[in-house]
C-alpha positions as CSV (number, residue, x, y, z in Angstrom):
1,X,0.0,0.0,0.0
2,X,1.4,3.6,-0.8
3,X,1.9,5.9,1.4
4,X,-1.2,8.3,0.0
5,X,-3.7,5.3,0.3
6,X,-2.5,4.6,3.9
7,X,-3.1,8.9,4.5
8,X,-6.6,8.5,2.7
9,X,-7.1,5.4,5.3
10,X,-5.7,7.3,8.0
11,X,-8.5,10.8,7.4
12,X,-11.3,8.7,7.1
13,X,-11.2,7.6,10.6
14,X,-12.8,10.0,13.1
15,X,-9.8,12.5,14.6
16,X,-7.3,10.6,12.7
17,X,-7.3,7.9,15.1
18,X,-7.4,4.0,14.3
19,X,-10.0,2.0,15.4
20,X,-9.8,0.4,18.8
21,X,-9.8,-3.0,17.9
22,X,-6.1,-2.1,16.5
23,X,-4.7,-1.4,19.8
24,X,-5.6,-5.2,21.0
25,X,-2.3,-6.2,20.5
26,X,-0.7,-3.4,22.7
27,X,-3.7,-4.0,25.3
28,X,-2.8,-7.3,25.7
29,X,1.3,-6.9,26.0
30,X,0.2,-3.7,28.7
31,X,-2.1,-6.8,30.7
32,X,0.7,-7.8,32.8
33,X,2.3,-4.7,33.8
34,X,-1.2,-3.5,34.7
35,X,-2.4,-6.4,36.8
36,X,1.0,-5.7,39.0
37,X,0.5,-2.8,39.3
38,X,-2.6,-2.9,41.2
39,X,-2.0,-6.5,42.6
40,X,1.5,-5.6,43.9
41,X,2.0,-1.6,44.0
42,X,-1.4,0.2,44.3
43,X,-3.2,-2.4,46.4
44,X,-0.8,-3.2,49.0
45,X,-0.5,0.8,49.3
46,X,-3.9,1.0,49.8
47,X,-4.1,-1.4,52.1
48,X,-1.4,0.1,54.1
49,X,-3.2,3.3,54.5
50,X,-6.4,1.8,55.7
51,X,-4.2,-0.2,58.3
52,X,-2.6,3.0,59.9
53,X,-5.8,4.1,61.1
54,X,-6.5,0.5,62.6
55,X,-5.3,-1.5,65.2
56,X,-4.1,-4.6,63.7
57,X,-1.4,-7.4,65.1
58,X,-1.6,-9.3,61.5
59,X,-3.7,-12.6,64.2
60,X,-6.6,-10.7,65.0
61,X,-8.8,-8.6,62.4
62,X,-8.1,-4.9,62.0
63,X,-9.9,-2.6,64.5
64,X,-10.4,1.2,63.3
65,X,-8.9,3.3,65.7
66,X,-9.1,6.5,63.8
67,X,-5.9,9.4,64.3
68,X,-4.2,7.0,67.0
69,X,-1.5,6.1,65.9
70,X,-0.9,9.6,64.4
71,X,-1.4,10.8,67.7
72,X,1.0,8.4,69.0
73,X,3.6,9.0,67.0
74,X,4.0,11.9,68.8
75,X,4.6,10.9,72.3
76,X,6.7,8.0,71.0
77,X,10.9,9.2,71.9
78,X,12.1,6.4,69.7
79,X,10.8,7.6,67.0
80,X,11.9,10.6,67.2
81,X,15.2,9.1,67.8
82,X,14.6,7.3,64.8
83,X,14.1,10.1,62.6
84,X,17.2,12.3,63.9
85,X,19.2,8.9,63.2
86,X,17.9,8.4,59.8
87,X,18.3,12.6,59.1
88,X,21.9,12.4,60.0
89,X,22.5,9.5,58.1
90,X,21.1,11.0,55.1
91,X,22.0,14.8,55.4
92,X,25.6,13.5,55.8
93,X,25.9,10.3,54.0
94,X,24.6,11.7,51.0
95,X,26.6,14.9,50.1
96,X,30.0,12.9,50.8
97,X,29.1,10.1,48.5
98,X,28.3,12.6,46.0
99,X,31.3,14.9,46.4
100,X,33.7,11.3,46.2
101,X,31.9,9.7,43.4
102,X,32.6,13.6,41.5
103,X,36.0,12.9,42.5
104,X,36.3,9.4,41.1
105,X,34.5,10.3,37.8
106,X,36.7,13.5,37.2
107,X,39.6,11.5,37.3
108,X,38.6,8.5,35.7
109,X,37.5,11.4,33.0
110,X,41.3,11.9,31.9
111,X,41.3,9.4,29.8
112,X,43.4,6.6,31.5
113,X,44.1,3.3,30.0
114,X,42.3,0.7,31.4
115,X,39.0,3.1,31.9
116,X,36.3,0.3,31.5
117,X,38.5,-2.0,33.9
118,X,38.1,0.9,36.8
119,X,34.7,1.7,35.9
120,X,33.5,-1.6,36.5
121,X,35.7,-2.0,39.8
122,X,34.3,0.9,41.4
123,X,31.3,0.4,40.2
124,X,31.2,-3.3,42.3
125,X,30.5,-1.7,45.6
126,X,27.1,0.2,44.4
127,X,26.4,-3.5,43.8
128,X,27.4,-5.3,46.8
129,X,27.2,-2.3,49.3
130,X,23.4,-3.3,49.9
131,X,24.1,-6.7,50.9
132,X,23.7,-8.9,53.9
133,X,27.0,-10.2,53.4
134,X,29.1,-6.3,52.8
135,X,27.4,-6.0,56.1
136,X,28.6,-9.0,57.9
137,X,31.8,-7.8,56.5
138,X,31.7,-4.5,57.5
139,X,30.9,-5.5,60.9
140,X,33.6,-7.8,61.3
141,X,36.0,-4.8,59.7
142,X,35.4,-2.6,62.7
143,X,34.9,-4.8,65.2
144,X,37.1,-5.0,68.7
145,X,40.0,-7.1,67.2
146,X,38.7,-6.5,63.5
147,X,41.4,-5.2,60.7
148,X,40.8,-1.7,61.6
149,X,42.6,-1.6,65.0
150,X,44.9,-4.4,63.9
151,X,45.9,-2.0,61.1
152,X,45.8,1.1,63.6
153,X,48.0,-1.3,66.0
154,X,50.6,-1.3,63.6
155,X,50.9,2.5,64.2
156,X,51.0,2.1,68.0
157,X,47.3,3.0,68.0
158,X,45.0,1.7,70.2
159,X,41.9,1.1,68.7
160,X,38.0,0.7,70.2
161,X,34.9,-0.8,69.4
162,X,33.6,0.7,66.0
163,X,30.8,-1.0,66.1
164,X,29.7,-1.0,70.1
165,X,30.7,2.6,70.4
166,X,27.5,4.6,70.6
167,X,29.5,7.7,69.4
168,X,31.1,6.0,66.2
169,X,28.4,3.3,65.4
170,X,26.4,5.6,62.8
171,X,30.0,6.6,61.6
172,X,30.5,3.4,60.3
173,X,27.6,2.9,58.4
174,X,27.9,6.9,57.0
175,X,31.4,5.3,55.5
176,X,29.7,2.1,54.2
177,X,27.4,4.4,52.2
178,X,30.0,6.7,51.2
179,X,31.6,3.9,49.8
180,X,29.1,2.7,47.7
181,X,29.5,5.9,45.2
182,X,29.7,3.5,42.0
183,X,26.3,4.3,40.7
184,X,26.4,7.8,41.0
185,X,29.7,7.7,39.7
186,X,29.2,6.5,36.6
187,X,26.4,8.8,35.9
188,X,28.7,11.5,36.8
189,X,31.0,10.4,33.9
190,X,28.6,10.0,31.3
191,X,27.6,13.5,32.2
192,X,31.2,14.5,32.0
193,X,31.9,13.1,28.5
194,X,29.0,15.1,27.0
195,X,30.6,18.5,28.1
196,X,32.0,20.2,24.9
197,X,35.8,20.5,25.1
198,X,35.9,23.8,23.4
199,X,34.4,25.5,26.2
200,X,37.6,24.5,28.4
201,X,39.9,25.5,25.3
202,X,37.9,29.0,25.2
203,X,38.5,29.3,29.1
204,X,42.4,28.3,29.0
205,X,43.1,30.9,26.2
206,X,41.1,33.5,28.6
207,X,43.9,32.6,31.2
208,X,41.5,30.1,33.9
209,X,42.5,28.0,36.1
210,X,41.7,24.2,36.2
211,X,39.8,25.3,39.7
212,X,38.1,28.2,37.9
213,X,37.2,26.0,35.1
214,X,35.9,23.3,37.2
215,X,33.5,25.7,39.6
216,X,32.4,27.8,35.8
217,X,32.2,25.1,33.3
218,X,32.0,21.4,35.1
219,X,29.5,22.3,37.5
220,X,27.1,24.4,35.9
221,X,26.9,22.0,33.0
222,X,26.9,19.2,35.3
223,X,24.2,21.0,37.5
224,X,21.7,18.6,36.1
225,X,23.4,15.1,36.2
226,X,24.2,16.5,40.0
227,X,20.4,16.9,40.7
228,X,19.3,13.5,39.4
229,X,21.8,12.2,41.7
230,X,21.2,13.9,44.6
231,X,17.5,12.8,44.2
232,X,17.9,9.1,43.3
233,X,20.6,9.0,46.5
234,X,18.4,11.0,49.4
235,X,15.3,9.0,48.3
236,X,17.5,5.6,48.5
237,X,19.9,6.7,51.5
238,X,16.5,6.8,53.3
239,X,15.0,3.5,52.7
240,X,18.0,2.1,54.1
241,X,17.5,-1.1,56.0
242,X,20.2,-3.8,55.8
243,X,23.1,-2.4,57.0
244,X,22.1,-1.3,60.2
245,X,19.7,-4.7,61.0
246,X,23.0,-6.8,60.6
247,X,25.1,-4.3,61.9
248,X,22.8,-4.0,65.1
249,X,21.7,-7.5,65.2
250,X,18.4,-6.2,64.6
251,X,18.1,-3.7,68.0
252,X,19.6,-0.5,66.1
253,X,22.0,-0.3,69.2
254,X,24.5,0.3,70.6
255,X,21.8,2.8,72.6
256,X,19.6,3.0,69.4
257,X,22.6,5.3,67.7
258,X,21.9,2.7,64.6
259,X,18.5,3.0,64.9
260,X,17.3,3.8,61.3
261,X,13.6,4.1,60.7
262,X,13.1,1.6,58.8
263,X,14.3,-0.8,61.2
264,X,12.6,1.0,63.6
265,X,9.3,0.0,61.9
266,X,10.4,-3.2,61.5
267,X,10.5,-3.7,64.7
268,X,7.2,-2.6,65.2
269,X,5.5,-4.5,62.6
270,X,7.4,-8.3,62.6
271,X,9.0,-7.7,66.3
272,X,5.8,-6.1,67.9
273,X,2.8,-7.3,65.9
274,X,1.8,-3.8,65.7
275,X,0.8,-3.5,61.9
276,X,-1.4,-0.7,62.1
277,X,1.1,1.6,64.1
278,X,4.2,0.4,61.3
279,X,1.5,1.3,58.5
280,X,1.1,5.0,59.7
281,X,5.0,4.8,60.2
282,X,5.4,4.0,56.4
283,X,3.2,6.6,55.4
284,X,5.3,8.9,57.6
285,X,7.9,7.9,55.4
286,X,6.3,8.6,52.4
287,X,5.8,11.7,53.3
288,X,9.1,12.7,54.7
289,X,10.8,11.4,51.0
290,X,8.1,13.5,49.3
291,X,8.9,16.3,50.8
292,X,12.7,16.4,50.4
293,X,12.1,15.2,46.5
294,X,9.5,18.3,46.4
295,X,12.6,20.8,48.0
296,X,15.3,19.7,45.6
297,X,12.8,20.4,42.6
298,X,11.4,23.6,43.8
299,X,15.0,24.8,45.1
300,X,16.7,23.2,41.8
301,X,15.5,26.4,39.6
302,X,18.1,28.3,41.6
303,X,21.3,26.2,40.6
304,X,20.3,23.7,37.9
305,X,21.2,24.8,34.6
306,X,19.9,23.3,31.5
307,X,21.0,24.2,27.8
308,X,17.6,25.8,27.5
């Protein structure tokens, strides 16, 4: 058929639109994605906010209970503990990851032999860094006798308990997170490659500085790629959950200093039996990651810069 007979088709249909039994095909291959969406996203989540006004201990059926455990939620210290845990966590974990995988990326961008090699190794711990068994690891790292103080030993150092120090506990899982920077890392150095050379030609006949170049041309133009980052990382640093069960052993200590608030909820859900309160925590969640995603996109106007 020519292309004018398929344009004549084409008009004669209402709006330009083919009929419906066309789109059967695309229907069908959608079926599958739609059913879990409902079965497994939308109706669990519905579920969940119908539990957080009820009182439910997963054996007995749900009771409403109305604003309860909103209203709890704000008598409850651990929680609170919770949430200045998790912000600190977050609000520091999340800038230094960002600033080291910059660093990485930047010098991975000079064009060193070898490049795939190093992207894939640092790359590894964004894949591992999640695990139960990088937190095992990490645990048995800065432990009492673990190769921390045996390497701090060597220096005539006497070391401490990492992991059973109140003061350094959260310290250690700030660094595990830090450390898994290969994700935004290699984002960071596709962004880098698509910055135009001539711009740091231009600037280094004008007399600038690698520093001045870096702070007018890099980060501007990489303004963007930093924002996608930063969002992707806060909304991830705080579903955090791993680390600090195994860490922990599952009681956030030592003196809940580890206690994040997902384990936190947790606890109250699987430990406690008290579904309905660990619903209204969720949605507390929810909430919290919404509103930092809605800051970085209402603040972003003010330092993201797009070609446009």
């Amino acid at each position: 058929m020519s292309v004018a007979a398929e344009f004549q088709n084409l008009s004669k249909v209402k709006g330009g639109k083919r009929p419906y039994k066309d789109n059967k095909a695309g229907h069908l291959f959608l079926l599958p994605w739609t059913i879990g969406l409902f079965a497994i996203t939308i109706g669990p989540m519905a579920m969940s906010l119908y539990l957080s006004f009820t009182d439910y201990n997963l054996l007995q059926a749900p009771e409403w209970i109305g604003f309860d455990n909103i209203v709890r939620m704000f008598s409850d210290d651990r929680l609170h503990n919770s949430l200045v845990v998790t912000m600190t966590y977050v609000l520091v974990g999340v800038p230094l990851q960002l600033i080291v995988a910059l660093f990485i990326a930047l010098i991975l961008d000079r064009g060193m032999r070898g490049l795939a090699f190093y992207r894939s190794v640092f790359y590894l711990p964004s894949m591992l860094g999640s695990s139960v068994a990088i937190a095992v690891l990490w645990k048995q790292l800065f432990g009492t006798t673990g190769l921390v103080n045996q390497v701090l030993a060597m220096f005539g150092i006497e070391g401490m308990g990492w992991i059973s120090n109140p003061d350094t506990a959260l310290s250690t899982l700030i660094l595990l997170h830090i450390w898994t920077f290969g994700s935004p890392m290699v984002i960071f150095l596709a962004g880098l490659r698509q910055i135009p050379h001539m711009y740091y030609e231009a600037a280094s006949i004008d007399g600038a500085t690698k520093v001045r170049q870096f702070f007018s041309i890099t980060l501007p133009l990489l303004s963007p790629i930093i924002f996608f980052n930063l969002v992707l990382q806060i909304i991830g640093a705080f579903q955090n959950f791993t680390q600090a069960f195994i860490v922990s052993n599952g009681t956030g200590g030592p003196a809940d200093s580890t206690m994040f608030f997902t384990l936190y909820l947790y606890q109250q859900g699987f430990k406690n039996f008290d579904m309905g309160y660990a619903s209204a925590m969720a949605w507390l969640l929810v909430l919290i990651v919404g509103a930092f995603t809605a800051i970085n996109f209402i603040a972003s106007k003010y330092w993201v810069f797009y070609d446009d």
